[in-house]
Backbone bond lengths (Angstrom), bond angles and torsions (degrees), N, CA, C in turn:
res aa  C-N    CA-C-N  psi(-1)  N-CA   C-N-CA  omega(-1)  CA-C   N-CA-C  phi
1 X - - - 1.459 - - 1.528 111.11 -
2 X 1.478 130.75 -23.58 0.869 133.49 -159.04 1.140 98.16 -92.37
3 X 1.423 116.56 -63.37 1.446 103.80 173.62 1.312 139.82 -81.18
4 X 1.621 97.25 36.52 1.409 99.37 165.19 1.114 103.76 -120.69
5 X 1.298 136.68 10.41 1.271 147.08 148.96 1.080 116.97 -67.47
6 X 1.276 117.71 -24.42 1.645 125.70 -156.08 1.905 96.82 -115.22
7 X 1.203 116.81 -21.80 1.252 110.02 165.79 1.754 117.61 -67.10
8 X 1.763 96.21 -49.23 1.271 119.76 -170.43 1.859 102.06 -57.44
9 X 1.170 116.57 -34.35 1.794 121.40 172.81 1.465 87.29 -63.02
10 X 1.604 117.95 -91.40 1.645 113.20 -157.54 1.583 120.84 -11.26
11 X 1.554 98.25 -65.48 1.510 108.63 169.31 1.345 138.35 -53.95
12 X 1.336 96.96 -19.75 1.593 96.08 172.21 1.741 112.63 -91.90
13 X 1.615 107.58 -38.84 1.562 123.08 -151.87 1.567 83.86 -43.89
14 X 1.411 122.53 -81.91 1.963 115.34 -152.77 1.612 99.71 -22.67
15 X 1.409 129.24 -72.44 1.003 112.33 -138.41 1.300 100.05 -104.72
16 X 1.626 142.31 16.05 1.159 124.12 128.87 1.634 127.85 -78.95
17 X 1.216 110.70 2.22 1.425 125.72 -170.12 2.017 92.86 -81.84
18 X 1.647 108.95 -39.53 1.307 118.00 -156.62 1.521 105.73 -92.78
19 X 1.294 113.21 -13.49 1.367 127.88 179.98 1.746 103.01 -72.39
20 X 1.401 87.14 -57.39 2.044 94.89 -171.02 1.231 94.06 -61.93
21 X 1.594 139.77 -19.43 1.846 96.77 -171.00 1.646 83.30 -92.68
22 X 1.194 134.96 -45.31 1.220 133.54 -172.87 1.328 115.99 -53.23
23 X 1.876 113.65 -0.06 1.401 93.59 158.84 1.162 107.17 -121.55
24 X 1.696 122.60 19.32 1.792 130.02 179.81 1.568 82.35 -99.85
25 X 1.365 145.15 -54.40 1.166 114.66 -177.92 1.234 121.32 -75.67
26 X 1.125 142.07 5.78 1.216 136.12 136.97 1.427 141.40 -43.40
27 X 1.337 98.28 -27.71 1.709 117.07 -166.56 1.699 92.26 -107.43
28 X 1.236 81.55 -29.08 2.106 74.23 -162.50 2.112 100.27 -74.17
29 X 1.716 108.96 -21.45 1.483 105.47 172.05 1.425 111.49 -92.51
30 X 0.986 107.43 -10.95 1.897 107.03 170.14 1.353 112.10 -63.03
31 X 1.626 112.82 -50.51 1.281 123.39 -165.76 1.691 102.69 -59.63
32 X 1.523 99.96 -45.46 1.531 119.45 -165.44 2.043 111.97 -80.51
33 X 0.998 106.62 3.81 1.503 111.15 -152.91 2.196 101.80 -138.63
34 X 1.668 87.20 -51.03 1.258 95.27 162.70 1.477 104.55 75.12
35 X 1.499 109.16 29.42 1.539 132.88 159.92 1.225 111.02 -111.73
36 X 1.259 112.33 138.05 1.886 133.62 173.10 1.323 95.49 -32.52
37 X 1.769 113.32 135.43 1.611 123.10 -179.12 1.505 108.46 -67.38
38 X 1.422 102.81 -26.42 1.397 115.99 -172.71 1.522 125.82 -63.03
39 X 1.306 105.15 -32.94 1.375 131.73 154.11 1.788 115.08 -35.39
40 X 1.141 100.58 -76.82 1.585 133.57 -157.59 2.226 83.66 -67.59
41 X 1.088 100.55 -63.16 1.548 116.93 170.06 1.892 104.76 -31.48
42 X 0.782 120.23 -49.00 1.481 152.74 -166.89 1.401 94.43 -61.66
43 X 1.458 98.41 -95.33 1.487 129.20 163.98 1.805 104.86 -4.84
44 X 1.737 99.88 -89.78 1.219 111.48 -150.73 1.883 100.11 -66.91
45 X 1.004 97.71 -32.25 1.889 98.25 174.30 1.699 112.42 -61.74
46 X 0.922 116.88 -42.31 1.506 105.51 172.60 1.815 108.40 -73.97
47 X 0.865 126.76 -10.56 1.544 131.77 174.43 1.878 97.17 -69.84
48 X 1.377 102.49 -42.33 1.298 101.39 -168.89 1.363 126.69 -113.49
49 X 1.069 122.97 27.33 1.663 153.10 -159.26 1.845 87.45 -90.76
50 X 1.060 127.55 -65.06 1.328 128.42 148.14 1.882 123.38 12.68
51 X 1.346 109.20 -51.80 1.527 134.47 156.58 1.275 128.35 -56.67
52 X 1.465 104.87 -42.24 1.289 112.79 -152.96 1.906 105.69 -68.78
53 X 1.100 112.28 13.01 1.739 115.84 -175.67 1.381 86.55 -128.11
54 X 1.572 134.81 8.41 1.759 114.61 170.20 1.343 110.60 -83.14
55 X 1.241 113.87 123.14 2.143 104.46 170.72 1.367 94.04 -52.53
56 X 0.640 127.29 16.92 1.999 105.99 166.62 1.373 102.82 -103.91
57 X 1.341 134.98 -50.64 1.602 127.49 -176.23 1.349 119.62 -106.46
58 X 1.390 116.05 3.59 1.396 108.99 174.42 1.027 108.17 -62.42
59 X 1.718 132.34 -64.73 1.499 128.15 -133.09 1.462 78.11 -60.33
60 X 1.223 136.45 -71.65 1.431 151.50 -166.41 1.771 112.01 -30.04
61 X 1.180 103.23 -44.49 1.379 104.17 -170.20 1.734 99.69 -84.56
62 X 1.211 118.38 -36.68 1.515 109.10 177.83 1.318 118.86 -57.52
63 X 1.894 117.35 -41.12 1.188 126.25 -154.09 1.920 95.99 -79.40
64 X 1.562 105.21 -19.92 1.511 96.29 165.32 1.180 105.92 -102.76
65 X 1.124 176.52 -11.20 1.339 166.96 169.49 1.837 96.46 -70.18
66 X 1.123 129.22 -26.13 1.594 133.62 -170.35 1.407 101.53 -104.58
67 X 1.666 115.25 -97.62 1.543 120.67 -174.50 1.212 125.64 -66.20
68 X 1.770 126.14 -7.67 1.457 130.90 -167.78 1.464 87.58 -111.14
69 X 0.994 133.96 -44.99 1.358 129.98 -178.06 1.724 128.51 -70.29
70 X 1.807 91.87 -27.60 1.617 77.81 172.76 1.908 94.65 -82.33
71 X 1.002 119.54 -42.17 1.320 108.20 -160.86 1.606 106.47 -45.12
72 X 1.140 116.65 -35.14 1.414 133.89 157.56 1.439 115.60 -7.26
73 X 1.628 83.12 -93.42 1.716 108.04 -176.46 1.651 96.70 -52.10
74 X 1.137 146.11 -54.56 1.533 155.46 -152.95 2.091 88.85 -76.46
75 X 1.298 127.75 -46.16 1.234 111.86 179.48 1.773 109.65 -59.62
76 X 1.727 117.29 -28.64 0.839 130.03 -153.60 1.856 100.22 -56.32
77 X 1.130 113.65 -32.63 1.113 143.42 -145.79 1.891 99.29 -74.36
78 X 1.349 100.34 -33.50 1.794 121.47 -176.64 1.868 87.42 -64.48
79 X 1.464 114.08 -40.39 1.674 87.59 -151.03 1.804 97.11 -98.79
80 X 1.520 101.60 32.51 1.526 93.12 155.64 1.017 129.41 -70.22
81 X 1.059 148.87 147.32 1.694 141.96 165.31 1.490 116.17 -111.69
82 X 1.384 131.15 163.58 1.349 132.60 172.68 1.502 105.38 -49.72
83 X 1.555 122.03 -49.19 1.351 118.71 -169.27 1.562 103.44 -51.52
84 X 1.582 97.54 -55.06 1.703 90.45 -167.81 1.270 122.29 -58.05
85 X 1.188 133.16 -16.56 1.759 144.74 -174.47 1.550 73.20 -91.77
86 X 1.178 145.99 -119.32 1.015 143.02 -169.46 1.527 113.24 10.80
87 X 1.495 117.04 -72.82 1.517 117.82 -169.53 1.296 106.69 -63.09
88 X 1.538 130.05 4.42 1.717 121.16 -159.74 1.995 72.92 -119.64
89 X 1.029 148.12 -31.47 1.617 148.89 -176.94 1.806 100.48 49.40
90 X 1.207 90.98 145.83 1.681 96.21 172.20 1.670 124.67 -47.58
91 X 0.830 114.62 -36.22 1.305 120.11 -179.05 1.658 102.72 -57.44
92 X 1.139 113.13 -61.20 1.919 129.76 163.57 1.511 96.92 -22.52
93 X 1.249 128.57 -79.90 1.555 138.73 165.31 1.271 104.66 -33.15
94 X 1.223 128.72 -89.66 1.699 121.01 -171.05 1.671 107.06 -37.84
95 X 1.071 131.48 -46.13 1.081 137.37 -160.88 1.843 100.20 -67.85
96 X 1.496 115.83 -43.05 1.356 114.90 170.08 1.039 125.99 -63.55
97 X 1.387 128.83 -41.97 1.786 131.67 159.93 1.190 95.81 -50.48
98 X 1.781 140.16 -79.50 1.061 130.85 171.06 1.610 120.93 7.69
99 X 1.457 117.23 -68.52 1.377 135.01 -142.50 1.822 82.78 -98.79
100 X 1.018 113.73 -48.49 1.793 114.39 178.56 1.892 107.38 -58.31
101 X 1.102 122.18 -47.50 1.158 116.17 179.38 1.806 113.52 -83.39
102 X 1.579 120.72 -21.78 1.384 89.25 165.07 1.686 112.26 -85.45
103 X 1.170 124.18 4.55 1.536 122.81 -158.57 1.965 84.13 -77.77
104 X 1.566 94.01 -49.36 1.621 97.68 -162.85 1.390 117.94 -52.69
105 X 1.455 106.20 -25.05 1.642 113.34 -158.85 1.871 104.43 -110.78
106 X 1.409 104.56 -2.85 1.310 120.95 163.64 1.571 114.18 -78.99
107 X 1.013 95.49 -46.45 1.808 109.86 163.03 1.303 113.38 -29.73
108 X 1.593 112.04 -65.21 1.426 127.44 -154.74 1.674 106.30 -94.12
109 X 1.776 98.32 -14.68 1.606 89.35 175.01 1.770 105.03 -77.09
110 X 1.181 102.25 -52.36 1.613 108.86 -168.21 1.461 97.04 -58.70
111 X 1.168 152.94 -51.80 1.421 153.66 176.87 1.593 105.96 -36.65
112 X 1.319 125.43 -46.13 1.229 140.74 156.69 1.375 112.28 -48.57
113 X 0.810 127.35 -70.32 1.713 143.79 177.02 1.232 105.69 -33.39
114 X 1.485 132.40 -83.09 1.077 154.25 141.03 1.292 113.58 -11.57
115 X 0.818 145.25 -11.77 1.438 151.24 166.67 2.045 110.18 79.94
116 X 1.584 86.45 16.90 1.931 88.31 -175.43 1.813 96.01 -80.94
117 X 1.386 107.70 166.84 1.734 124.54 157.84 1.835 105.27 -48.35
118 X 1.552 93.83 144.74 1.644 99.58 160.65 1.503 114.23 -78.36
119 X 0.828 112.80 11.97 1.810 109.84 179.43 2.172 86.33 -103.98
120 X 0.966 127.22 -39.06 1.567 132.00 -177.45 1.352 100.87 -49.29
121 X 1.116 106.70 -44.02 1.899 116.06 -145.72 2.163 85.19 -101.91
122 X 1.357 127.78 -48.86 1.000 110.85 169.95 1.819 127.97 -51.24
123 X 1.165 85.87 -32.70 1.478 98.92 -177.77 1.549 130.12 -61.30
124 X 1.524 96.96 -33.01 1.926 116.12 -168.92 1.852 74.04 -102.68
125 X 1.063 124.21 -71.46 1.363 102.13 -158.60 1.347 121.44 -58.56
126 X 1.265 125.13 -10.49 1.583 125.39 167.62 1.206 108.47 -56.96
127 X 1.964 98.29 -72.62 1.738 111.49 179.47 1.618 109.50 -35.67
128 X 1.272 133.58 -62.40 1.153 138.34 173.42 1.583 119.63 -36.32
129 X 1.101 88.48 -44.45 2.124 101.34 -170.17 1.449 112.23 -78.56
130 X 1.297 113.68 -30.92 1.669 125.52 -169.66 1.524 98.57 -110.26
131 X 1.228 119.73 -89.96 1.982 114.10 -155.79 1.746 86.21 -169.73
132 X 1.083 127.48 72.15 1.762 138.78 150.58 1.025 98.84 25.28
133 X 1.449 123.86 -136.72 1.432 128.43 -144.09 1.863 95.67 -45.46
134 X 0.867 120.60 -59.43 1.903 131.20 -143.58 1.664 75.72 -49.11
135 X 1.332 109.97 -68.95 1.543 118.48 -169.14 1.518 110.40 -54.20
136 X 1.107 146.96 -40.26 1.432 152.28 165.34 1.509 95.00 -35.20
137 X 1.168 119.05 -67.10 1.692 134.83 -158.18 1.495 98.91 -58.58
138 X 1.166 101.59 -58.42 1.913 103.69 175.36 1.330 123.14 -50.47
139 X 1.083 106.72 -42.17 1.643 122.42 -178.13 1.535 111.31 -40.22
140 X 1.820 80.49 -79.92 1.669 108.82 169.93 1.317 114.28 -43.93
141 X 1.597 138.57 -27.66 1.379 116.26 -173.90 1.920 101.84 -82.06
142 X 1.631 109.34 -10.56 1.753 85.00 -164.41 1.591 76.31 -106.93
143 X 1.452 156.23 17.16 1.453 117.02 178.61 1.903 94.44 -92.44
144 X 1.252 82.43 -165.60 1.961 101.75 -161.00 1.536 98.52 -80.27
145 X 1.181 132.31 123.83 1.261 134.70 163.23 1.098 132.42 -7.98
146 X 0.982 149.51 104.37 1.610 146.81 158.70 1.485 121.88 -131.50
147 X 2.039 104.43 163.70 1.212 99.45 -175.78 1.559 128.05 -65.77
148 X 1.097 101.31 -14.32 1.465 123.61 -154.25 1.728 101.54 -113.59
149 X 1.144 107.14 -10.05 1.609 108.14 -175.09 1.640 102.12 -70.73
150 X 1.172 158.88 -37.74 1.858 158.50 144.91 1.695 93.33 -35.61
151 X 1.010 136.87 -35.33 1.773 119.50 -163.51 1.923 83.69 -105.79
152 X 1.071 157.14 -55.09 1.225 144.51 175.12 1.873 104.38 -36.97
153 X 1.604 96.26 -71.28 1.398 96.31 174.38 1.488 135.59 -38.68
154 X 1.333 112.61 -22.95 1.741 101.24 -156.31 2.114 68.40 -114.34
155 X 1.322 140.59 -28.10 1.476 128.85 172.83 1.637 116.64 -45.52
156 X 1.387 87.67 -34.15 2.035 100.90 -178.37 1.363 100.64 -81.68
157 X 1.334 115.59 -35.73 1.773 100.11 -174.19 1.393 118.71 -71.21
158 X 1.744 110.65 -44.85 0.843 113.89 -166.70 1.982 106.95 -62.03
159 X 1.252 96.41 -40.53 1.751 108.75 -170.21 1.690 104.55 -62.70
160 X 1.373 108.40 -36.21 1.903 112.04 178.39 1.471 103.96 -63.44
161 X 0.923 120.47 -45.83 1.482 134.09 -150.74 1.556 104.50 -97.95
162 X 1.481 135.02 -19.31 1.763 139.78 159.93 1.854 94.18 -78.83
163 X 1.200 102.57 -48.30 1.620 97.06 -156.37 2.067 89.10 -69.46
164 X 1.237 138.33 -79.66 1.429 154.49 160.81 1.781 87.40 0.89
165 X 1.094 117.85 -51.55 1.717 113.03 -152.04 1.588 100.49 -79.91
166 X 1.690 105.68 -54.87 1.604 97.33 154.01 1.177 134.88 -56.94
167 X 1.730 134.57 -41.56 1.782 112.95 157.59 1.396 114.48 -44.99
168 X 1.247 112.59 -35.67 1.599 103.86 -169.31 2.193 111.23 -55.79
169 X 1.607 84.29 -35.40 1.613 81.69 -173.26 1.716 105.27 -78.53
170 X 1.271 115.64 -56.94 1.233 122.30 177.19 1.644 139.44 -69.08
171 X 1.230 108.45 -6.50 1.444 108.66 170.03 1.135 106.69 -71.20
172 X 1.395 114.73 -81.24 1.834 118.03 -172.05 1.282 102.07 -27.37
173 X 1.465 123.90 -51.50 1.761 104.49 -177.98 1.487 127.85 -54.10
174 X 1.495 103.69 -34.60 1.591 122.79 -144.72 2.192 86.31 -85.74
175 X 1.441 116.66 -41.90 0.681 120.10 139.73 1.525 156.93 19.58
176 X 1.320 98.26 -108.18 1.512 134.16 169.10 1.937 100.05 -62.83
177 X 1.377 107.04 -61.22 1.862 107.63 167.94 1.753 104.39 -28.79
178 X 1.844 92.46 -60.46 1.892 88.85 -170.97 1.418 122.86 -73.78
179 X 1.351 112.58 9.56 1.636 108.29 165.04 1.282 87.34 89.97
180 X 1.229 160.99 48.74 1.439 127.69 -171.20 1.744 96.13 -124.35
181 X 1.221 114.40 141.65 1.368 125.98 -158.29 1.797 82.08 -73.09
182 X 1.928 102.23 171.67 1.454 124.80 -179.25 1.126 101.93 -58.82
183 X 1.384 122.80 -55.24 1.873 128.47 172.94 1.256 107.79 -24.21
184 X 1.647 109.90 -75.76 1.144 123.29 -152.74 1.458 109.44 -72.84
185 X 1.446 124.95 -32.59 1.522 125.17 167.48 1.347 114.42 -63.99
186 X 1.585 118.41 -25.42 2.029 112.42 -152.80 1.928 70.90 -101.58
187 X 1.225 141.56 -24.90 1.083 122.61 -157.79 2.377 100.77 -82.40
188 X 1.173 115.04 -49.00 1.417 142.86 151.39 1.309 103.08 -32.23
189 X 1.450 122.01 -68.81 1.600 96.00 -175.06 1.223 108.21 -91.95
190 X 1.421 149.18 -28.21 1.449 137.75 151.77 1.992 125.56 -30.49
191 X 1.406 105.19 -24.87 1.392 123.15 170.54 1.655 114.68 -100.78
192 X 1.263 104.59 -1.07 1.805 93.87 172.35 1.217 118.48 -144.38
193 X 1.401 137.58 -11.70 1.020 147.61 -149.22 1.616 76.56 -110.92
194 X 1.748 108.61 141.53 1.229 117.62 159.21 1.777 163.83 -64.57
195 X 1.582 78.86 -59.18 1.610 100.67 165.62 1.327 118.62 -95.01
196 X 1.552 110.47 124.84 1.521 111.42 174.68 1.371 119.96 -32.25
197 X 1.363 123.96 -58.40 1.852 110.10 -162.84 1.471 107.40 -80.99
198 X 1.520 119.82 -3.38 1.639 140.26 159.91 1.457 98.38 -47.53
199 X 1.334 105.26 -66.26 1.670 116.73 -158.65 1.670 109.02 -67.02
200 X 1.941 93.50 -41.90 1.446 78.91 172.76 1.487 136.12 -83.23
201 X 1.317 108.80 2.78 1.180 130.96 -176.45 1.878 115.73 -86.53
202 X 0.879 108.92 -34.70 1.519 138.15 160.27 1.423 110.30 -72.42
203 X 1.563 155.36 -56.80 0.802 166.46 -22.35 1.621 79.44 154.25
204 X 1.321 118.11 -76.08 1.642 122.42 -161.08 1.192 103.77 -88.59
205 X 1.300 132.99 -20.23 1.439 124.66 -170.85 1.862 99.71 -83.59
206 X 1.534 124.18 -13.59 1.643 121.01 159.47 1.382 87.97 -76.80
207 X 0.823 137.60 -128.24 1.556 143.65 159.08 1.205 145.51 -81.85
208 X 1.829 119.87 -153.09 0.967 120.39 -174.18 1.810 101.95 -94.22
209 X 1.154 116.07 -49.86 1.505 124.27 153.11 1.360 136.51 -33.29
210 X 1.319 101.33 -41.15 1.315 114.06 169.83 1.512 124.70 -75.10
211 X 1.241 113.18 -34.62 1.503 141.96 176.09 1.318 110.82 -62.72
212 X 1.230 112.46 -41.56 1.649 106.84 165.53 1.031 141.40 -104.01
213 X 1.847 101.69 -5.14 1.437 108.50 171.60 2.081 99.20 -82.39
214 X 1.101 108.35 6.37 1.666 99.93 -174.93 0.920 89.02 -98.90
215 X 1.634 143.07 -62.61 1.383 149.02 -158.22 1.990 98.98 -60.59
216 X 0.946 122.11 -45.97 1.578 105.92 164.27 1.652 117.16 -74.89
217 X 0.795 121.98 -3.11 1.639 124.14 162.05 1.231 127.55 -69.99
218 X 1.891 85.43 -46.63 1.886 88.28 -165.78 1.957 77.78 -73.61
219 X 1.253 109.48 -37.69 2.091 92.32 -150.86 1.469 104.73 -63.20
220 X 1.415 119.80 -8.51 1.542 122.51 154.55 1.428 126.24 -36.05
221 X 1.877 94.53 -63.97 1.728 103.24 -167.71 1.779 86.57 -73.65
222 X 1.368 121.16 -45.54 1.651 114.39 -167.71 1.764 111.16 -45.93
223 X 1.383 112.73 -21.59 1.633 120.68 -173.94 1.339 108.08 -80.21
224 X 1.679 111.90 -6.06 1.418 93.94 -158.74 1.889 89.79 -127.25
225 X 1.326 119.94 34.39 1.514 132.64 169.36 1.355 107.57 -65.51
226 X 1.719 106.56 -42.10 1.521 97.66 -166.06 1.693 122.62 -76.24
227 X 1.834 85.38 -24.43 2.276 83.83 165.45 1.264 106.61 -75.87
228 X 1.125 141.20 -46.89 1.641 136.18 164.40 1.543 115.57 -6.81
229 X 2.108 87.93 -72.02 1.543 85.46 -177.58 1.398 121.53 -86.72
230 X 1.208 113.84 24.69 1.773 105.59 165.50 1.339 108.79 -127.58
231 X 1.047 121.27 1.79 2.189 127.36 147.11 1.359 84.55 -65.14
232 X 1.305 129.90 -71.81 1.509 110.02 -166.12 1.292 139.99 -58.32
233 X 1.501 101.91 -23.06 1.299 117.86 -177.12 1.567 93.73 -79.46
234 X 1.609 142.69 -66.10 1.137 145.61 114.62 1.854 105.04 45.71
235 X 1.342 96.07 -78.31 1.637 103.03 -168.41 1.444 107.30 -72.47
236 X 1.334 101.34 -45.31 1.678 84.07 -178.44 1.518 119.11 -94.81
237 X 1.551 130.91 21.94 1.266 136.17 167.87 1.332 126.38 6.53
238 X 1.485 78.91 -78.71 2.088 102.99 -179.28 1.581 102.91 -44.26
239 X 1.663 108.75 -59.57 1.338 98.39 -155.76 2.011 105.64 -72.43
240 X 1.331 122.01 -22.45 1.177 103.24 -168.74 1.290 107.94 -79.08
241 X 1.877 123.73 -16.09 1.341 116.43 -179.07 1.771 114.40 -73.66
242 X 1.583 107.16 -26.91 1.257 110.06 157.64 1.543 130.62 -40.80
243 X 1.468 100.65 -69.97 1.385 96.50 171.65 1.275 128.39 -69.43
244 X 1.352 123.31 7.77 1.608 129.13 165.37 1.746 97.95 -71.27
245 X 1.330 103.18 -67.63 1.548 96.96 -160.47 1.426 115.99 -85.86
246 X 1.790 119.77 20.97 1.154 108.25 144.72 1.592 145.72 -96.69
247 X 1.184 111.77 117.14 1.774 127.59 -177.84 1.193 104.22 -19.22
């Protein structure tokens, strides 16, 4: 047991070893620069993305980009305060289900339109409405079988996850140009931007304010995956009870 503990460290140490200075120099040019760490975080990781295919820093770099990072976003959750739930007011909330349920059903109109399947158009507008790939994957496990359902699926991931990576770079700028207070930016990219460590990544590079008023935004639309997937499950009824009771 021990030394499979002790293998399981080797393999990870490089690229959690490369993570911690890459997030001490981050903090140490924030302090010095007096730009969001998240930024600099940003920055120096795409310098070193380069790695991320060496058996020496992968296991390491995945196990933080995956399990260190959500725990992350989920600590994020401690430095809410009453004010900040407060400054986002219920209406802020209704207004995000709002924007999650027409995104989903916009999906399925234009899929229609377009002459694609309603399982196509449910599918991108979920991923879109909830958190991209994670939500793509869910989708796809409850609709009705098809040949073509793996090449739809991995079209939505790939397309959530190019388009998500560019808001992530370009909002905060586009942004900050329009004057728009921390509220009003962490509330904007917490409501459109896809992938969680996207949002939070976006989120902190406006600020520190901003950073957490997005990270309770996005975990808004993320709360509301599970009505998603049972409208869907819902819509396609008939066909999944079909394929139950066929031999």
């Amino acid at each position: 047991m021990v030394s499979q503990y002790k293998s399981l460290w080797d393999s990870h140490f490089g690229g959690l070893l490369l993570a911690c200075v890459i997030a001490a120099a981050a903090m140490f040019l924030s302090e010095h620069y007096g730009a969001p760490a998240m930024l600099f975080a940003l920055l120096i990781g795409m310098a070193f993305h380069f790695l991320s295919d060496d058996p020496t820093f992968a296991p390491g770099f995945n196990f933080s980009a995956k399990t260190l990072l959500r725990f992350g976003v989920g600590l994020l959750g401690l430095r809410l305060s009453i004010g900040d739930v407060e400054s986002i007011v219920l209406g802020a909330v209704a207004a995000v289900v709002g924007f999650v349920m027409a995104t989903f059903a916009f999906g399925a109109f234009l899929s229609l339109l377009f002459g694609r399947r309603l399982a196509f158009g449910l599918l991108a507008g979920g991923s879109v409405a909830i958190c991209g790939a994670s939500a793509a994957l869910a989708i796809a496990s409850v609709l009705p079988p098809r040949s073509d359902r793996e090449q739809d699926t991995l079209f939505v991931v790939i397309g959530v996850t190019a388009l998500s990576t560019i808001a992530m770079i370009a909002y905060p700028v586009v942004f900050r140009a329009l004057g728009m207070s921390d509220l009003e930016s962490g509330f904007l990219i917490g409501a459109t931007i896809h992938d969680v460590a996207q949002v939070v990544g976006a989120g902190y590079s406006v600020s520190e304010e901003a950073g957490v008023i997005a990270t309770f935004v996005k975990t808004v639309r993320v709360a509301l995956s599970p009505v998603v997937i049972i409208v869907v499950m819902a819509s396609f009824r008939g066909a999944q009870s079909q394929r139950v009771t066929i031999p």
